[in-house]
C-alpha positions as CSV (number, residue, x, y, z in Angstrom):
1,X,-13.0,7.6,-3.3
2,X,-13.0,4.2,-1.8
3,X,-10.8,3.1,0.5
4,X,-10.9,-0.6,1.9
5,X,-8.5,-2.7,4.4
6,X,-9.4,-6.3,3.5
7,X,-8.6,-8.6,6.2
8,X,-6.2,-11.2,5.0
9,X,-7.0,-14.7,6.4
10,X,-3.1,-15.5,7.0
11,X,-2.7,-12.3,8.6
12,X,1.1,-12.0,7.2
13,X,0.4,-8.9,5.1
14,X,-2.3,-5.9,4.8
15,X,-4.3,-5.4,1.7
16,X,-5.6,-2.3,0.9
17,X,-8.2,-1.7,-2.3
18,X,-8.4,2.1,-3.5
19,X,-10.4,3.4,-6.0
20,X,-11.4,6.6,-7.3
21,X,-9.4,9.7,-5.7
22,X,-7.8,9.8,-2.9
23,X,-8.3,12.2,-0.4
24,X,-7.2,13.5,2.8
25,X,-10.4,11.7,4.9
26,X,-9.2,8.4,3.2
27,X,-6.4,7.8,5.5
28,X,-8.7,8.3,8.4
29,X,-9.6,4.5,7.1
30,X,-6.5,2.5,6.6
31,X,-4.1,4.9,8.3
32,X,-5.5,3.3,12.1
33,X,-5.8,-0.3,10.8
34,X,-1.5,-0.3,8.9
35,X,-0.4,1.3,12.5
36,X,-2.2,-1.1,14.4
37,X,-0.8,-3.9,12.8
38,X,2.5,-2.1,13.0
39,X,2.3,-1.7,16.8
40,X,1.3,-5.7,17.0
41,X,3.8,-7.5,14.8
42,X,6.3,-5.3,13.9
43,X,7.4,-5.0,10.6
44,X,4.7,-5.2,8.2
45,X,4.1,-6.3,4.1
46,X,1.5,-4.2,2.5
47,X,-0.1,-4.9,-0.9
48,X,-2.3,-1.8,-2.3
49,X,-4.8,-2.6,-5.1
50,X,-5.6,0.4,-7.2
51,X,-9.0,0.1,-9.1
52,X,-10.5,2.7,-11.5
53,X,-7.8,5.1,-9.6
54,X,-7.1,8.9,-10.2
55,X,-4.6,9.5,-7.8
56,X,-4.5,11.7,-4.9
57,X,-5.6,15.3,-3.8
58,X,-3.2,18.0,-2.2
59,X,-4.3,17.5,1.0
60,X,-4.1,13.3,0.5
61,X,-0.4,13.5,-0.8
62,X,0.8,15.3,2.5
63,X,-1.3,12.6,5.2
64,X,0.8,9.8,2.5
65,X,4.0,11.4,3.2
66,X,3.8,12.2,6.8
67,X,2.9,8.7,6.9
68,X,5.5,7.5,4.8
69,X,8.0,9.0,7.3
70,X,6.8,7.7,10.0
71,X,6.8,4.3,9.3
72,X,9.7,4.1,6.7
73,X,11.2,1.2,8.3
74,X,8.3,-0.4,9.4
75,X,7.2,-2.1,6.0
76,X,9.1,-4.6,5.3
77,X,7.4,-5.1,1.6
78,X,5.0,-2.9,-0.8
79,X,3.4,-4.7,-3.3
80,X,1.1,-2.1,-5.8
81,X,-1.0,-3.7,-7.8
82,X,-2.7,-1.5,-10.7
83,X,-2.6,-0.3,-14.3
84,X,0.7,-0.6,-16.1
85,X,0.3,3.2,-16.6
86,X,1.0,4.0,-12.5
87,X,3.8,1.7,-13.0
88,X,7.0,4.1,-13.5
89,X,4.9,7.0,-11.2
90,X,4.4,5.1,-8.4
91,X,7.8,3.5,-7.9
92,X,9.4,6.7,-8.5
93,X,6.9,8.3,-5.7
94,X,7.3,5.8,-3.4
95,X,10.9,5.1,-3.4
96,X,12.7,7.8,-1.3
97,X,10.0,7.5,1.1
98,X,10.4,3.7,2.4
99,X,12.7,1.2,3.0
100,X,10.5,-1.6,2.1
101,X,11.1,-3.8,-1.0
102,X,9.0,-2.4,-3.9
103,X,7.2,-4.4,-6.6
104,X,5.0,-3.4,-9.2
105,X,1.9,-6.0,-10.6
106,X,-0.5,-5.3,-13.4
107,X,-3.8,-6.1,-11.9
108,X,-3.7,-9.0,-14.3
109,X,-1.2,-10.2,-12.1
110,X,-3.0,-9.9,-8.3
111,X,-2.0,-13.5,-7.7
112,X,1.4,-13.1,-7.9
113,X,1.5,-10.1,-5.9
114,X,-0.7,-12.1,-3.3
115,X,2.5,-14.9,-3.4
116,X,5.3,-12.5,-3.4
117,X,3.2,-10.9,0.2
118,X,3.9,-14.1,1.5
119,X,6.1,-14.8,4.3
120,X,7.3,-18.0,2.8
121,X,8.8,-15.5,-0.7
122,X,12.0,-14.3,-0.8
């Protein structure tokens, strides 16, 4: 699995790439770097890029929703990006465990996504 937080230069959302399988160890990586920019701006946008992705293990599935409880208010938008075939799973997943605006992009589409992160979209 690979796990990346890339910086974004505007600083007004958090990208994360994943690719491969998620595991437990994987959140050690952009768990720190989403709460830090929690605890500094508030509210947060996150936009997560899945490349070549295969889900998640046991053990990752619980760290994502222990974290997806503990910061259900605190992201304000979730932008996935990935194959049309995580489309219907991941909103579904996602849904009950965050308050934040959900939008689904086919990588084809990462552009868009990158505009709709923007704090000048609606």
């Amino acid at each position: 699995m690979s796990v990346q937080v890339i910086p974004v230069p505007s600083g007004h959302y958090i990208e994360v790439e994943l690719s491969g399988k998620l595991t437990k160890d994987d959140y050690e990586v952009f768990v720190p770097a989403v709460e830090a920019d929690i605890k500094e701006q508030g509210k947060v946008r996150l936009m997560v890029v899945m490349r070549d992705f295969h889900g998640w293990t046991m053990e990752a599935m619980w760290e994502d929703t222990k974290f997806d409880w503990k910061h259900f208010g605190d992201i304000e938008r979730l932008a996935l990006v990935g194959d049309k075939k995580w489309e219907q799973g991941m909103a579904t997943f996602c849904k009950p465990f965050t308050g934040a605006n959900i939008k689904y992009f086919d990588v084809s589409e990462i552009d868009a996504a990158r505009s709709w992160m923007s704090p000048s979209a609606s």
